[in-house]
C-alpha positions in Angstrom: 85.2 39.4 160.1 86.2 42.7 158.2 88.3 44.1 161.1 89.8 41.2 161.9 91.2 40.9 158.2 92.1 44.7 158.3 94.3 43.6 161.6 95.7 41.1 159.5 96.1 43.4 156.9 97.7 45.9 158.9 100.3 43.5 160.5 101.2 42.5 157.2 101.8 46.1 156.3 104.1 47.0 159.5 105.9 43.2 158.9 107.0 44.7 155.5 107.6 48.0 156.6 109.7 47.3 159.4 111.7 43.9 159.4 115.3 43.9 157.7 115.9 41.4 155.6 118.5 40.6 152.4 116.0 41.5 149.8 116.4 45.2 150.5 116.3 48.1 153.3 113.8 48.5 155.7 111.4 51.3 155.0 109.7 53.3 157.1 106.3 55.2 156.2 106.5 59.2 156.6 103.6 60.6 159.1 102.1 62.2 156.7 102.1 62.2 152.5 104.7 64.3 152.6 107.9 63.5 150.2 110.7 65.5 149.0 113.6 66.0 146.8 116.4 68.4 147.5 114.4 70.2 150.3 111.6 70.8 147.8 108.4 68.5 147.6 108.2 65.8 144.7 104.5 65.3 144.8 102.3 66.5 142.2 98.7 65.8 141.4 97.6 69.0 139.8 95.7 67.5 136.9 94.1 65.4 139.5 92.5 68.2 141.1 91.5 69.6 138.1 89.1 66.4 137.0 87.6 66.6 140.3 86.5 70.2 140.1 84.8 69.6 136.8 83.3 67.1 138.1 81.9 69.2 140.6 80.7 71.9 138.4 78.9 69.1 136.1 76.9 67.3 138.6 75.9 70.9 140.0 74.8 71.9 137.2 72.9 68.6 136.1 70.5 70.1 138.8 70.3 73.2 136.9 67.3 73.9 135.0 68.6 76.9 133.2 71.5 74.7 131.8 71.7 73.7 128.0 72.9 70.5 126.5 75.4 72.3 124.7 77.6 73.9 128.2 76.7 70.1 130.1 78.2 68.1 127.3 80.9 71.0 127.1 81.9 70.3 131.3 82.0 67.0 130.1 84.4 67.4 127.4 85.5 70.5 127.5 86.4 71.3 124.2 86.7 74.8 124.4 90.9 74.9 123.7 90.7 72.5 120.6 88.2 75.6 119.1 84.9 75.1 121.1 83.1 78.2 121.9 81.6 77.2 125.2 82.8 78.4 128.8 80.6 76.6 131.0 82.9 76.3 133.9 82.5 78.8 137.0 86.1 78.8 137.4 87.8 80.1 134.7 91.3 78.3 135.2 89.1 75.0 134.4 87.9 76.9 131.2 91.2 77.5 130.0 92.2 73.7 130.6 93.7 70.9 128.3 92.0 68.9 130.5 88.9 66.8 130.3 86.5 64.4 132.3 86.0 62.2 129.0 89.5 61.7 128.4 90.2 59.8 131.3 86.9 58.1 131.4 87.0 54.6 131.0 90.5 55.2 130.0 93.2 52.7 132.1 95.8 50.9 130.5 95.3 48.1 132.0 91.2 48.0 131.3 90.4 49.7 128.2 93.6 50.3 125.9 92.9 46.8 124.1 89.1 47.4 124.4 88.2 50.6 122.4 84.9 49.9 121.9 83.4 49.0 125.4 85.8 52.6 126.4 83.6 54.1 123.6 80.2 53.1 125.0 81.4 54.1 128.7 81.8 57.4 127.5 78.9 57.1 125.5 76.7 56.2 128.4 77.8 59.5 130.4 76.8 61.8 127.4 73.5 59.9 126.9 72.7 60.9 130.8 73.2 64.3 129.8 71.2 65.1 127.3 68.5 62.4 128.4 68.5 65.1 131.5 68.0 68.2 129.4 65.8 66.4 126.9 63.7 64.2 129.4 63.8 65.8 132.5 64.2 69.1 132.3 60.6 69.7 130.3 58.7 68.1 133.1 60.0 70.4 135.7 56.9 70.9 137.0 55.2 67.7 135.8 54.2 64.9 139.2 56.2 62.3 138.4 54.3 58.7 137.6 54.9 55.6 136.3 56.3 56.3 132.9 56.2 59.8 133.1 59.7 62.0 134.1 58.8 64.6 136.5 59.0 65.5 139.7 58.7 64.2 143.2 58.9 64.4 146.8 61.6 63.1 149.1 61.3 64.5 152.7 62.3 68.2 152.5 63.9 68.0 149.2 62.6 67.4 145.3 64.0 64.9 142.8 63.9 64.8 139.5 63.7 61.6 137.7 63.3 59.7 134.5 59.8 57.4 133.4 61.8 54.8 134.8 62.3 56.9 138.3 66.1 57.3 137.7 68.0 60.1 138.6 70.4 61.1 135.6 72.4 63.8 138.0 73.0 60.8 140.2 74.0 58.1 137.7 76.7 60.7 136.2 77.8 61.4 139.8 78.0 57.9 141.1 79.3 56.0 138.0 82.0 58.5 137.6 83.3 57.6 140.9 84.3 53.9 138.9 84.9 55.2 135.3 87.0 57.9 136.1 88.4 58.1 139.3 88.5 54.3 140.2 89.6 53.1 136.9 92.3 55.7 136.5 93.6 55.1 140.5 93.8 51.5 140.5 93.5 49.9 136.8 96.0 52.9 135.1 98.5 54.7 137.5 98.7 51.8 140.4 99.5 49.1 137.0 102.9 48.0 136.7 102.4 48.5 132.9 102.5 52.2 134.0 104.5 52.7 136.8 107.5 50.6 135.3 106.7 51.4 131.5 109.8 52.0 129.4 112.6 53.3 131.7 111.2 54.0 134.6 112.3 52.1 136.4 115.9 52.5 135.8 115.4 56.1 136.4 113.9 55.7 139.6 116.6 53.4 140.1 119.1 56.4 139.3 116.7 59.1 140.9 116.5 60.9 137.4 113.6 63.4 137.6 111.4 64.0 134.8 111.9 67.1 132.2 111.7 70.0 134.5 110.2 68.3 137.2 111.0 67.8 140.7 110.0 63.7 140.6 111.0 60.5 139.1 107.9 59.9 136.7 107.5 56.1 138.6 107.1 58.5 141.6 104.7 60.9 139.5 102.3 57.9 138.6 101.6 56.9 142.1 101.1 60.7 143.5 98.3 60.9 140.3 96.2 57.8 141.6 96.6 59.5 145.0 95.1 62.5 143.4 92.3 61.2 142.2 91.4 60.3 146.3 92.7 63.0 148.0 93.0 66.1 145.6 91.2 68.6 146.8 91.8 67.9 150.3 91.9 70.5 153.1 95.4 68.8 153.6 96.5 66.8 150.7 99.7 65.4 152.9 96.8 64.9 156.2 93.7 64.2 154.2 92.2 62.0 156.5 91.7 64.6 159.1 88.8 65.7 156.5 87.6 62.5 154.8 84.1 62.6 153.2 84.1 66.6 153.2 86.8 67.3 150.6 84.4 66.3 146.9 81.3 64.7 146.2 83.0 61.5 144.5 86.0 58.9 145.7 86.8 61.0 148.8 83.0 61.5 150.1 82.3 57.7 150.2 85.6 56.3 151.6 84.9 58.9 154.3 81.0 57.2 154.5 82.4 53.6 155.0 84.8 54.9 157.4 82.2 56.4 159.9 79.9 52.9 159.8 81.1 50.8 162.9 81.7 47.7 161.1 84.0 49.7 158.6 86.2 51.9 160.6 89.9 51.8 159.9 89.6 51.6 156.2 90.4 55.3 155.6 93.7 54.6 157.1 94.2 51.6 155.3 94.1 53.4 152.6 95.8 56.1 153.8 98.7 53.9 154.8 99.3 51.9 152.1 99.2 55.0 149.8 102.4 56.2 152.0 104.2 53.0 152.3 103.8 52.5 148.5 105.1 55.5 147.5 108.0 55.3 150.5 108.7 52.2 148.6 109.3 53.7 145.4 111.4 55.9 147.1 113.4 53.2 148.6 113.2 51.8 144.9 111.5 48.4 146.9 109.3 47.1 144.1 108.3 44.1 145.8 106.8 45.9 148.8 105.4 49.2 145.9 103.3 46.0 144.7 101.9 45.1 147.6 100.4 47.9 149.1 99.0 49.0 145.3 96.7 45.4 146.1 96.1 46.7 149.6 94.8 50.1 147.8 92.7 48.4 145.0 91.5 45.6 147.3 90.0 48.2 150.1 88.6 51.1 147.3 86.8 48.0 145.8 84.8 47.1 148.9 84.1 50.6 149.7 82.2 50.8 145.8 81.0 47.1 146.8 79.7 48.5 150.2 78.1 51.4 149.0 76.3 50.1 146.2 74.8 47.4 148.6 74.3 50.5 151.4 71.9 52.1 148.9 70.3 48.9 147.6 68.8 47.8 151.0 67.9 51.9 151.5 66.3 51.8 149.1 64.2 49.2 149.9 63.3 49.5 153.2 62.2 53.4 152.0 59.4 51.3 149.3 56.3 51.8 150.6 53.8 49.6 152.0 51.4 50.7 149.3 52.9 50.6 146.1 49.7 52.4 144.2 50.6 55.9 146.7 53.1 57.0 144.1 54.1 59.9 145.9 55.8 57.9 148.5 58.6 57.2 146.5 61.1 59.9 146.3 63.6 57.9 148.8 63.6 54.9 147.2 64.0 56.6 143.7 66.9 58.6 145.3 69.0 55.9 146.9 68.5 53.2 143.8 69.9 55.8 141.8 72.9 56.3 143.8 72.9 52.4 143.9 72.4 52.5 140.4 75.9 54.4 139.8 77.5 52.3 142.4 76.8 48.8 140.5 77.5 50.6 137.2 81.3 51.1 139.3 81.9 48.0 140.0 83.2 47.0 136.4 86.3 49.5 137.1 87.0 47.3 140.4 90.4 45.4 140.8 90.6 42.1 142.4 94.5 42.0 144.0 96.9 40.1 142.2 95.2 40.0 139.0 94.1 41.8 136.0 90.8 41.4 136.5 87.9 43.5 138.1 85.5 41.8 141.1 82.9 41.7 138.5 83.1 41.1 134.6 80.9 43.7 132.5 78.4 41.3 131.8 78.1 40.8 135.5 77.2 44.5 135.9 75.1 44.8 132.6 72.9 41.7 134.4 72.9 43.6 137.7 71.4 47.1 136.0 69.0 45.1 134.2 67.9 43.3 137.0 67.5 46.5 138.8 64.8 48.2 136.3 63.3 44.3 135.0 60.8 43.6 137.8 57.9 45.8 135.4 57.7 47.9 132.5 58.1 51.1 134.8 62.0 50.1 136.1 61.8 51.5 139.4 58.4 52.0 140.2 57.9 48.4 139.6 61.3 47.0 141.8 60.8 44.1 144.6 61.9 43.4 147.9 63.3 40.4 146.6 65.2 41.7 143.8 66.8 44.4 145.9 68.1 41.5 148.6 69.5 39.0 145.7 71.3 42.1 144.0 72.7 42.4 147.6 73.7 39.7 148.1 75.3 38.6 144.9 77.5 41.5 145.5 78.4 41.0 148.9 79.3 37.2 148.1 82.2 38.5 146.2 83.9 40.9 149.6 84.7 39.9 153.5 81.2 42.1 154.3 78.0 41.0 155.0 74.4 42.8 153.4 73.6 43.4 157.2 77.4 45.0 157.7 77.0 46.9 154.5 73.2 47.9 154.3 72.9 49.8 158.0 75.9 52.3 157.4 
């Protein structure tokens, strides 16, 4: 079922990109994301790149027991140029930065600008993490992990770390990122029409007026920076999908994990393509067709959230063991319900095609995460078979994917 839509998909796309008609010229998708202005290239996602590489550093050092609340909460926010006196970044051109993780969390125009106080919690949420990790976790480094007690515990080769309920904090911050910051800001900010064609920009992409000092039209500019937040620190940022899944540990990594399951493949191209005929579009100054593949984009990075939160829900179960009083058995499960954990979480920064509205409402997820940790007092430790397939499947009902398609990746 899923390929056959992505052939549908894809015939739609070459229809548009390549039949002449009176509603504008044809246009033709470059090979590569490659796009220029007076021999010199008009794509620019610098601040992109710079997000991503704090959020490397932060997750990294999550797992850091020599870390303090105060540099974790500063990688966060990094207040450092407004008069903080933290450094807590490896790389010092990300210490000297204006930006931040927190000030594009939860931050879309089309999302959150009229709802301040659900952005306030988001951001909330990812602080509490951190300092639930240095104030819960990090004291019971060497503590066995048990049912309502943070700690330690096994999971093949490695060691995880989790909270009394068996949740990972380093993974919830990593996962849910993926949706608060670089989902919501790709698909529900930079791919809106109330950004790309807010105030005159579309009359001076019309006119091919650049922006102050800058090589691009800003219309042009807002498209490149939701490809950024995908591709940014790509081996080949105009060939990315020669490397997808290797290039960061958040957006890129998991389109690159759906692309490799068999059911999935093509969707990295789908992606890829759509991202290049949009912005060819703009180019072309074709709105209509600009439009359409922004839905092709927000439509396919949806499923891969959708997909992955399902992948690590049905992990996770079939990793519960068969006794459930041998608490040392569950380091995989703990591991991949956490990383499911951040993927549900995600899906309230979703995008449904067509509309302003995400696959799933924020109750929808609230009732999801609550589901997830409500089968006992000990979250977790306590989670059914059963639970795990109706989360599952309540997800799934929602994409062109089956729990089998989706759980076996």
């Amino acid at each position: 079922m899923y390929k056959l839509n992505a052939l549908i998909c894809l015939s739609l796309i070459l229809f548009s990109a390549c039949s002449d008609d009176d509603n504008g010229p044809s246009v033709t998708a470059p090979d590569t994301f490659t796009f220029e202005r007076d021999g010199q290239s008009s794509v620019s996602f610098s601040g992109q790149t710079t997000r991503i590489l704090m959020g490397e550093e932060l997750i990294s050092a999550m797992k850091d027991f020599e870390s303090s609340t105060l540099e974790l909460l500063e990688m966060y926010k990094n207040e450092t140029a407004d008069g903080g006196d933290a450094n807590p970044f490896g790389n010092e051109d990300l210490n000297g930065s204006d930006k931040s993780i927190r000030s594009k969390t939860a931050a879309s125009r089309d999302f959150f600008s009229a709802n301040t106080i659900e952005a306030s919690q988001i951001k909330e949420d990812f602080e509490q993490w951190i300092e639930k990790q240095v104030g819960e976790v990090f004291p019971n480094e060497l503590t066995v992990a048990a049912p309502g007690t943070a700690g330690q515990i096994a999971d093949g080769s490695s060691t995880r770390f989790v909270n009394a309920n068996g949740l990972e904090y380093n993974q919830l911050v990593n996962k849910s990122l993926i949706g608060a910051l670089m989902l919501d800001q790709a698909l529900n900010n930079y791919l809106g029409t109330a950004v790309l064609d807010e105030a005159d920009n579309r009359s001076e992409n019309d006119a091919d007026i650049v922006a102050d000092g800058k090589n691009y039209t800003t219309m042009e500019h807002k498209w490149d920076e939701a490809y950024g937040y995908l591709y940014g620190t790509s081996a080949s940022t105009a060939n990315p999908n020669a490397t997808i899944g290797e290039d960061d540990s958040f957006l890129n990594k998991y389109v690159g994990r759906v692309e490799n399951d068999a059911d999935f493949t093509g969707i990295a191209d789908d992606i890829f393509n759509a991202f290049k005929l949009g912005r060819a579009a703009i180019v072309a100054k074709d709105y209509t067709l600009r439009d359409q593949q922004a839905d092709i984009i927000k439509e396919k990075l949806s499923e891969v959230i959708a997909i992955r939160a399902v992948y690590y829900l049905q992990q996770g179960k079939m990793a519960l063991p068969d006794d459930r009083n041998n608490t040392a058995a569950y380091g995989t499960t703990f591991h991949d319900l956490s990383e499911g954990y951040g993927f549900i979480y995600s899906l309230r920064f979703t995008r449904r095609p067509g509309s302003d509205a995400p696959y799933f409402t924020k109750a929808e997820v609230d009732g999801f995460l609550e589901d997830l940790l409500g089968d006992g007092q000990n979250g977790l430790w306590d989670v059914t078979d059963a639970t795990l397939d109706a989360l599952s499947e309540a997800i799934a009902a929602k994409f062109n994917f089956t729990v089998e398609q989706a759980g076996e990746s």
